[in-house]
Structure formats: C-alpha cells, structure tokens
C-alpha positions as CSV (number, residue, x, y, z in Angstrom):
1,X,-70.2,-69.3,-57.6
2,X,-70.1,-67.0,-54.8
3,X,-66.9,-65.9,-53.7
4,X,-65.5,-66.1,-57.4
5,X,-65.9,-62.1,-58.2
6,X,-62.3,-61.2,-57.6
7,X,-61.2,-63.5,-60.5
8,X,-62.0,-61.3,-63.4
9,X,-60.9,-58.1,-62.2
10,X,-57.8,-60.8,-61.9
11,X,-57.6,-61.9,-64.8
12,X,-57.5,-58.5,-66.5
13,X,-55.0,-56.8,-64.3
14,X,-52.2,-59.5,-64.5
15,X,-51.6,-59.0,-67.9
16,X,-51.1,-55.5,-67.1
17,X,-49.2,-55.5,-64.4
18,X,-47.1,-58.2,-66.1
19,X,-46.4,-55.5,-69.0
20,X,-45.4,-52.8,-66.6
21,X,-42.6,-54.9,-64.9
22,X,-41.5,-56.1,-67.9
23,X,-41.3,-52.2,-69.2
24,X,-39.8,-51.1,-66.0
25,X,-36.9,-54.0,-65.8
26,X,-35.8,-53.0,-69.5
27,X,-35.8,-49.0,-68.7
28,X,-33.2,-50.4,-65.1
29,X,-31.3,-52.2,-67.4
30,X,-30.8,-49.9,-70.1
31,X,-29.4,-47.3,-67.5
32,X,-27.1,-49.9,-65.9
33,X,-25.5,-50.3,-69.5
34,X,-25.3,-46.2,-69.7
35,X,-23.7,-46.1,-66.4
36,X,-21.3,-48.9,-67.3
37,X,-20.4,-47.4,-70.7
38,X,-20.1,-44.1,-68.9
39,X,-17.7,-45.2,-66.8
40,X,-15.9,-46.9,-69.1
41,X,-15.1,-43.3,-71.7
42,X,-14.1,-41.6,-68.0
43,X,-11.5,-44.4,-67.6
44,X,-10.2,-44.4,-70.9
45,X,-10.5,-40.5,-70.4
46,X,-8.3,-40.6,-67.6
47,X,-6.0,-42.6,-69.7
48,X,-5.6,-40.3,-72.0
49,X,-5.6,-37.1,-69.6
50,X,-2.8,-39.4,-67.7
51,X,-0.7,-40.1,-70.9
52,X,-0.8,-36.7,-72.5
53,X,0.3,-34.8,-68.8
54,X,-3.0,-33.0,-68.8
55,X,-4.1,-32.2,-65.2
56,X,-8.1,-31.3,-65.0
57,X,-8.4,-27.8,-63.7
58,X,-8.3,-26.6,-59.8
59,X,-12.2,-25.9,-59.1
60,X,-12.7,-22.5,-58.4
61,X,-12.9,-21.5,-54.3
62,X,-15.6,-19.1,-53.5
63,X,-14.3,-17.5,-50.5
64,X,-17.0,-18.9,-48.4
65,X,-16.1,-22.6,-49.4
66,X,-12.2,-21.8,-48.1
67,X,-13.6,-20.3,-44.5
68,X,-15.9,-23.3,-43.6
69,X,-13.0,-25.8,-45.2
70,X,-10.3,-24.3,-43.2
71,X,-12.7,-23.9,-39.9
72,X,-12.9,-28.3,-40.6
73,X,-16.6,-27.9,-41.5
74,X,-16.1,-30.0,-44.6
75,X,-20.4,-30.6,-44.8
76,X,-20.9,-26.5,-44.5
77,X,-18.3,-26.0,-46.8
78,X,-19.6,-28.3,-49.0
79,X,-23.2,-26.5,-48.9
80,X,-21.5,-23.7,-49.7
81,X,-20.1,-24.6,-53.0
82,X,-23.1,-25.7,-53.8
83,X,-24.8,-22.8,-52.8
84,X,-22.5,-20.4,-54.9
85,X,-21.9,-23.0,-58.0
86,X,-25.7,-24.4,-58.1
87,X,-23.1,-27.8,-58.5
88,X,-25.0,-31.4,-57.4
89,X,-24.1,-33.0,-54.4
90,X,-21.4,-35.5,-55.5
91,X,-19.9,-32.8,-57.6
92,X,-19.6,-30.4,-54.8
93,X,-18.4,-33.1,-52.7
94,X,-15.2,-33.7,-54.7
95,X,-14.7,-30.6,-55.6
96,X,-14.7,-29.6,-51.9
97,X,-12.9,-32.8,-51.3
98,X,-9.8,-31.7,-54.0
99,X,-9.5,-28.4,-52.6
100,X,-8.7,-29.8,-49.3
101,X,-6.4,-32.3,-50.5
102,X,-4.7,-29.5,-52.5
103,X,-3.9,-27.4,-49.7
104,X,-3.2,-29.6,-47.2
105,X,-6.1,-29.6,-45.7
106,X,-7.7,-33.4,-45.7
C-alpha cells in the first residue's frame, strides 16, 4: 500500500480539527449574542436618558484636542484625546466627533 501513509496522520487530525471549529463557532456566536444584548440595554438606555431629560455629559477638552479640532485636523485631534485620556479609538472618535458638533465645528 504505498502511497497510503498520509491516511492515518488523517484520520487522527480530523477529529481534532473538527473540535476546534466547532469550539471556535460557539465562542463567535456567543459574542454576537453579547454584542446584540449590549446594544439592546444602550437603546433602552437611551430611552430612558431621552424620557427622563437627562443629557450624558460634555467630554472633557484637553487643550490640545480644541487646537488641532479648530485647525480642521479632526484625525490629530483625535490622537490627541487619546493621547491625554488613554480613551480607545472609537471612544475618542465620538468624543472628538461631539465636541465639534457642539461648537459648531463639524
């Protein structure tokens, strides 16, 4: 039976790799329902926020943010409030992104 020596190391592998797709499709969708729940309490958040007249707090400006912002270098200004909040991208972003909408600005 030359030829045939692949088949074992085969044969024991599938059933492996089968078991680690199977593990890794159940992790993906367990944190597609967190994400979807998430986003559902931030709705009904809002909702609530909207109903009671609560407004969420102005993010603080760290003079640096303001200078790039009002110079139109919305990406440098956004670097900067991440730089001086140690915020995540997408935070800084809308942050950033409210401030300029708050004064005028985007």
């Amino acid at each position: 039976m030359a030829g045939m020596e692949w088949i074992v190391p085969f044969a024991v592998m599938l059933p492996f790799m089968l078991v680690v797709l199977l593990v890794a499709g159940g992790r993906r969708a367990t944190a597609d329902a967190q994400a979807h729940r998430l986003a559902a309490v931030e709705r009904r958040l809002g909702l609530i926020m909207d109903h009671l007249g609560v407004r969420e707090p102005e993010p603080e400006a760290p003079g640096p943010v303001l200078q790039e912002l009002l110079a139109g270098n919305k990406i440098q200004a956004i670097k900067e409030y991440r730089k001086a909040t140690g915020a995540g991208l997408k935070e800084a972003k809308d942050a950033v992104e409210l401030l300029a909408r708050q004064r005028g600005l985007g």
